[in-house]
N, C-alpha and C positions, 0 to 999 in steps of 0.2 A: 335314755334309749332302752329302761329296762322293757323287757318282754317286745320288741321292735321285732315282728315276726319275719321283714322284708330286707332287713339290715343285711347284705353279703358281706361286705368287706370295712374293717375299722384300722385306719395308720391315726395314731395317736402321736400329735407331734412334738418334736425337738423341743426341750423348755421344759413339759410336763413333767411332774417329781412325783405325783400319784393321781389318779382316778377312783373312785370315792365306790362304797363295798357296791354291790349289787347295779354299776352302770350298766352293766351288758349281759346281765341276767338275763334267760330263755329268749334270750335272740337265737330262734331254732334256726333261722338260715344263714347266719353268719359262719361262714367256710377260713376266711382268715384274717390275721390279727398279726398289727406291725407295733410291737413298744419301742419307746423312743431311749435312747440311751440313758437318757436323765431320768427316768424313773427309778427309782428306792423299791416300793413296795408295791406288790401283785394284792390289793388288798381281798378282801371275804367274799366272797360269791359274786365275783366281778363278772366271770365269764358260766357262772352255776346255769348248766343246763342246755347250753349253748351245743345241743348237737350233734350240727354238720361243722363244726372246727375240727381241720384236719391235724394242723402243726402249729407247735407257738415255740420260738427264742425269746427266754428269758433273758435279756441284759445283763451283763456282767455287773452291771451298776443295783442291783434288786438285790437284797441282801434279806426279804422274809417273803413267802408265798402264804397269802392268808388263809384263812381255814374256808374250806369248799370253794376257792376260787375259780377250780376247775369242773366242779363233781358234775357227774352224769353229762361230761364232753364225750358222748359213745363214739363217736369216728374221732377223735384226738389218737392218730397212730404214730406222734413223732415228737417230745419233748427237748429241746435244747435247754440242759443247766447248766449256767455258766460259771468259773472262782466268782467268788465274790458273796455267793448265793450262802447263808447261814442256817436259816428253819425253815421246812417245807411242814407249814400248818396240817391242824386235822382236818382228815376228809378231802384234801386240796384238789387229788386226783381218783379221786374213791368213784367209783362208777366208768372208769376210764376203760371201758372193756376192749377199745381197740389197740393199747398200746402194749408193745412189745418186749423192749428192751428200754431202761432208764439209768441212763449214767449221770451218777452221782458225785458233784463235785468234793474235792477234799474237803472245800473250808464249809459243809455245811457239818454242825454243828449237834441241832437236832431233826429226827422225822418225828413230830407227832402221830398220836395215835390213826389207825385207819388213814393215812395220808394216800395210801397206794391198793384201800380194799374197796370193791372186790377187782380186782384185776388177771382178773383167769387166764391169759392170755402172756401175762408175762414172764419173759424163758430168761431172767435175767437181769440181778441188779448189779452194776457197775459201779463200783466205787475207785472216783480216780485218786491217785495217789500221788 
């Protein structure tokens, strides 16, 4: 589906453990995105590019967000990270200029480099405890 410039909406179903780097790369019109519990890993520029993605829930069950999985989602103004969640890759959300606020769950581990640059916009990292 990479670069699928008409693609709106992706529910990636029940079963699914990972989706492979770059599926849903510069799918400029894809607005939003359902992971399926059973997915592990948000793998490398799954979603690079992608936009008009407004919000994504990360599964409790994702335990690494790959490097630029997210980069340059410009309307992504609402990230859910769930326990469970360990290393938020480099670059993951780097170009994310519409997001706000990002709460941080305990168990991740690490943030790689540039994982949340540039993000001008955000008044706010939340680290839960």
């Amino acid at each position: 589906f990479n670069s699928c410039t008409n693609l709106k909406s992706v529910v990636i179903p029940e079963g699914v453990f990972e989706v492979g780097e770059n599926a849903f790369s510069i799918c400029i019109s894809l607005e939003s995105v359902t992971l399926p519990s059973t997915i592990t890993v948000v793998a490398s520029e799954l979603f690079k590019g992608c936009e008009s993605l407004k919000s994504i829930v990360i599964p409790a069950g994702v335990e690494r967000i790959g490097s630029s999985s997210f980069m340059g989602c410009y309307s992504l103004s609402e990230i859910t990270l769930n326990e469970g969640l360990t290393e938020i890759g480099y670059d993951a959300f780097n170009g994310c200029t519409g997001l706000k606020n990002v709460d941080i769950p305990n168990s991740v581990t690490e943030i790689l480099n540039s994982a949340l640059k540039p993000t001008k916009k955000i008044f706010g990292l939340i680290f839960l405890i």
